[in-house]
N, C-alpha and C positions, 0 to 999 in steps of 0.2 A: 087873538088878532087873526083876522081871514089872509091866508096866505096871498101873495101877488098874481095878478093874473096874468096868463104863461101866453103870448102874443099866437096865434092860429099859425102863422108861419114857424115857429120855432118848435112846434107841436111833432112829436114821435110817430111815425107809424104813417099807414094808409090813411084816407078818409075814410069816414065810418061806414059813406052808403058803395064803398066801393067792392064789387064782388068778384070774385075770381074764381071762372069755372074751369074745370078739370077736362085736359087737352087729350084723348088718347092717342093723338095722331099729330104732329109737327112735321109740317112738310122744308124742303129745301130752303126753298128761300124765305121763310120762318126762322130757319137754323142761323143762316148767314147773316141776318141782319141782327139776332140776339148778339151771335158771333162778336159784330161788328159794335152795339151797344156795347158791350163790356167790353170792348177796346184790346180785346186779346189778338193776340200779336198769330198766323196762319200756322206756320211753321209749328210758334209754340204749343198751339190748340193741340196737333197732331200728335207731339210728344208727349205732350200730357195725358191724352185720352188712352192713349195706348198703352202709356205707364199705368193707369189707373184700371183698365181693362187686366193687363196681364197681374197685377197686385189682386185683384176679385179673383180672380180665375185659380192663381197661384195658392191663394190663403183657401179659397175651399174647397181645393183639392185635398189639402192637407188636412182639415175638418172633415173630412168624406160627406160634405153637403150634397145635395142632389144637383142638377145641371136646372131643373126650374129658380134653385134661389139665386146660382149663377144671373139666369134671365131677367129675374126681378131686379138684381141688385147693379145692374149693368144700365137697365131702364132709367132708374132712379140717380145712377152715379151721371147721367148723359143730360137729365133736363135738372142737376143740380147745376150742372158747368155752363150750360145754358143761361142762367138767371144770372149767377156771381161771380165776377170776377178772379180771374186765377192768384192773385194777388191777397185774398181774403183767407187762404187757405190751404193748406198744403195738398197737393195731389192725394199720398197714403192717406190722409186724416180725412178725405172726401171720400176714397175706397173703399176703408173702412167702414165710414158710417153708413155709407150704403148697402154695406153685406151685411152688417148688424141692422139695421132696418128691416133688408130683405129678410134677414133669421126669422123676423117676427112676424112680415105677414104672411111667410110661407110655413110656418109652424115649424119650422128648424130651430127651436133655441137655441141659441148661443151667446153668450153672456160678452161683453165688449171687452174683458180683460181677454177672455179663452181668444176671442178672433187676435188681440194685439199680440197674447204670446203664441199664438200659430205661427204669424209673421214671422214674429223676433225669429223663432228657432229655426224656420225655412233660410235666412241668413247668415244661420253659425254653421259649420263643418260639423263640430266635435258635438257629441252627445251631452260631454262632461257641461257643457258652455247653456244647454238648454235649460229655460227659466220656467218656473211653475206660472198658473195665470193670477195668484196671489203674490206673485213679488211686488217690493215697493216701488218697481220702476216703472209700472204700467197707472201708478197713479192718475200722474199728470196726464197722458194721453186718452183713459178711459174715461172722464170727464169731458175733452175734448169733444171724443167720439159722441157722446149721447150730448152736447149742445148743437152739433154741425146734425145729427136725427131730426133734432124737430125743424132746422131749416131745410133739412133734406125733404120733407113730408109738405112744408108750403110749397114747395119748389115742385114737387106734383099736381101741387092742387088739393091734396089727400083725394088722390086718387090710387085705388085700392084693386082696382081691373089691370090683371098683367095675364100677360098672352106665351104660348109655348109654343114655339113652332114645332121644334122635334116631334109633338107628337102629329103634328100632320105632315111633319116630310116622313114618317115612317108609312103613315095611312099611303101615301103618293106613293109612295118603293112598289109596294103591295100592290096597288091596285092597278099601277103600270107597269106591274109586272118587272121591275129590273133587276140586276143581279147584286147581290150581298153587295160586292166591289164597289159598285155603283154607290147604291145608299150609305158606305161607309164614310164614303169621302163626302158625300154629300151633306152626314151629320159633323164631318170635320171643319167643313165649309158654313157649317150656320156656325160654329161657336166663332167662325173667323170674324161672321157678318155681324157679329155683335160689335168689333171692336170700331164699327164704322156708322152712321148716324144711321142707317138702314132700319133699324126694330123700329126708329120712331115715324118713319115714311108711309111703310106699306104694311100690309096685312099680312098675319102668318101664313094663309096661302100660297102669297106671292112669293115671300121669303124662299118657302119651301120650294115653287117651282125653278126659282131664279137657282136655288144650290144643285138641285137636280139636274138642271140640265147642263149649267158648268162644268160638274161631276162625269156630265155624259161628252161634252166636247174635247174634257182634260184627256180623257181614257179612250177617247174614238170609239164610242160603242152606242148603239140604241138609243140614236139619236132620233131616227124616222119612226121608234115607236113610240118615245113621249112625245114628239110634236105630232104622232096621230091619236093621242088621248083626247076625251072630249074635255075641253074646260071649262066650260057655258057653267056648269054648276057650282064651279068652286068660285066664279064672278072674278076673276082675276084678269084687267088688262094685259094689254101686251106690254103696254109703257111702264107699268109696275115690276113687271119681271125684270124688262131690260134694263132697269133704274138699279135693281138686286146685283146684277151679274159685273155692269158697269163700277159701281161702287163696289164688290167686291177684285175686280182684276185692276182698280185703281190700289188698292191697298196690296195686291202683292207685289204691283209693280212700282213702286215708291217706297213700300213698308216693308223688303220680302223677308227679311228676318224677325220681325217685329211680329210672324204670324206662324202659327200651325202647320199649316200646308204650302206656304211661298218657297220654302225652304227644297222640295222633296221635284219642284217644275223648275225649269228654266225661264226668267225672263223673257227670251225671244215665243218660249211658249203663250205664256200670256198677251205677251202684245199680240200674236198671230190672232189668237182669240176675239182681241178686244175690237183689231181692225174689221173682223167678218160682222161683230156685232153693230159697230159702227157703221159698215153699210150695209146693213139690212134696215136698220133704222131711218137713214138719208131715201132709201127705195119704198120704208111704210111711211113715212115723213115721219116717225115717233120723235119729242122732245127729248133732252138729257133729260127732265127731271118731271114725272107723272101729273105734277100738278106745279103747275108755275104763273104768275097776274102778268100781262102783257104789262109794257111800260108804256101809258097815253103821251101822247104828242105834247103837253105841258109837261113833260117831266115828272109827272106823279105817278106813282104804282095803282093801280089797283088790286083792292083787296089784301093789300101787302100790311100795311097799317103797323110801321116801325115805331116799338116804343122803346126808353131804357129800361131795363129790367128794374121792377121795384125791389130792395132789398132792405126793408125796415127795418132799426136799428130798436129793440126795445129792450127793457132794464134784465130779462132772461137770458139775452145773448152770451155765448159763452167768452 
């Protein structure tokens, strides 16, 4: 007997002719409006992201991973939360898979049990208390982890191109001549910039000028010789650095413990900062945010084109 025939609306998944191309770049208001389809709540976004940042950062430290799979896995943890709902899944269990992801396309293997018992053990005191990555208690979780991988991987596009700023804020120290000090803080200041939607905005260029010259405002030093650098080649606007700088002194001034470096400045220092960057920007007329669609007179965006995230439910799901 020929099975019932299953009604087009009640049918699983996308449409068939429907394609989805791979983003390397989400600008702001791209961000805010996915934000806004998943229905996640500001405040909460912020706590999460950040719990989820410092969990990556934490666990592969303790794996002695490189700072590139850090990058990867921070990219990939940012346009997963993007798509799905916070609701669908636990912050760790999304950390996770995104560092276990990154493992692989950065050829750092690392098997989903070893990253879960990295974790575990960065949370007990006592040695005695540390689990091997074959105990039975990582069962349930490393299954988790490799089902929330392959929604990790739609949720890019299976897009495969991930970007390293470090190695161009080092090329920039160098060729602008600054001092160690300077490019210290400066590489302290990109792992900050990770924890904030920035890597999916702008270019590593920009990144890298935007931590540079923070670096050089924090420390009162050689300021007038990287703003006399030539930048024509590296094609970096101005609106993209100040995009860098701004979203970075927004995170230590709201986040300051929740970061690397917020900790080591004062408040009043940042704000002092953020005011002079603010009016230089009102004097070049620069926007908050590098690329933004005016709103037309009927109320519609341009180029804005808010959809709800698709997040298709198929019989693999974990």
């Amino acid at each position: 007997m020929a099975p019932a025939e299953v009604a087009y609306s009640q049918k699983l998944g996308p449409h068939p002719s429907y394609i989805q191309v791979a983003k390397p770049f989400v600008f702001e208001q791209k961000i805010q409006g996915q934000i806004i389809a998943t229905g996640a709540n500001p405040q909460r976004e912020d706590t999460f992201r950040l719990q989820g940042v410092q969990w990556i950062d934490d666990t592969r430290r303790a794996l002695q991973l490189p700072v590139r799979t850090f990058d990867t896995a921070v990219i990939y943890y940012h346009k997963f939360r993007l798509v799905h709902r916070d609701t669908e899944y636990a912050s760790t269990d999304a950390a996770a898979a995104a560092l276990f992801a990154a493992c692989k396309i950065e050829d750092t293997l690392k098997k989903s049990r070893e990253i879960l018992c990295a974790a575990h053990n960065l949370k007990t005191s006592s040695p005695s208390e540390h689990l091997a990555p074959d105990d039975s208690v990582f069962d349930g979780p490393s299954k988790t982890i490799i089902g929330l991988e392959r929604l990790m991987l739609e949720a890019s596009g299976f897009d495969y191109r991930n970007r390293y700023p470090q190695k161009y804020l080092i090329k920039l120290g160098r060729r602008c001549q600054l001092d160690k000090d300077v490019v210290k803080l400066a590489y302290k200041m990109m792992l900050d910039l990770y924890r904030t939607f920035a890597p999916l905005k702008v270019t590593s260029s920009a990144m890298s000028f935007a931590c540079l010259e923070l670096s050089c405002r924090l420390l009162s030093k050689q300021e007038d010789q990287l703003a006399a650098f030539d930048k024509t080649k590296w094609r970096v606007p101005r609106a993209h650095v100040m995009e860098g700088m701004l979203d970075l002194l927004e995170l230590y001034t709201h986040f300051q413990k929740a970061t690397k470096l917020g900790s080591q400045y004062t408040i009043e220092r940042f704000i002092g900062i953020r005011i002079a960057l603010n009016q230089e920007a009102e004097e070049l007329r620069l926007p908050r945010f590098g690329e933004w669609s005016e709103v037309k007179g009927n109320g519609a965006v341009k180029g804005l084109g808010l959809k709800t995230p698709k997040t298709p439910i198929t019989p693999a799901s974990p």
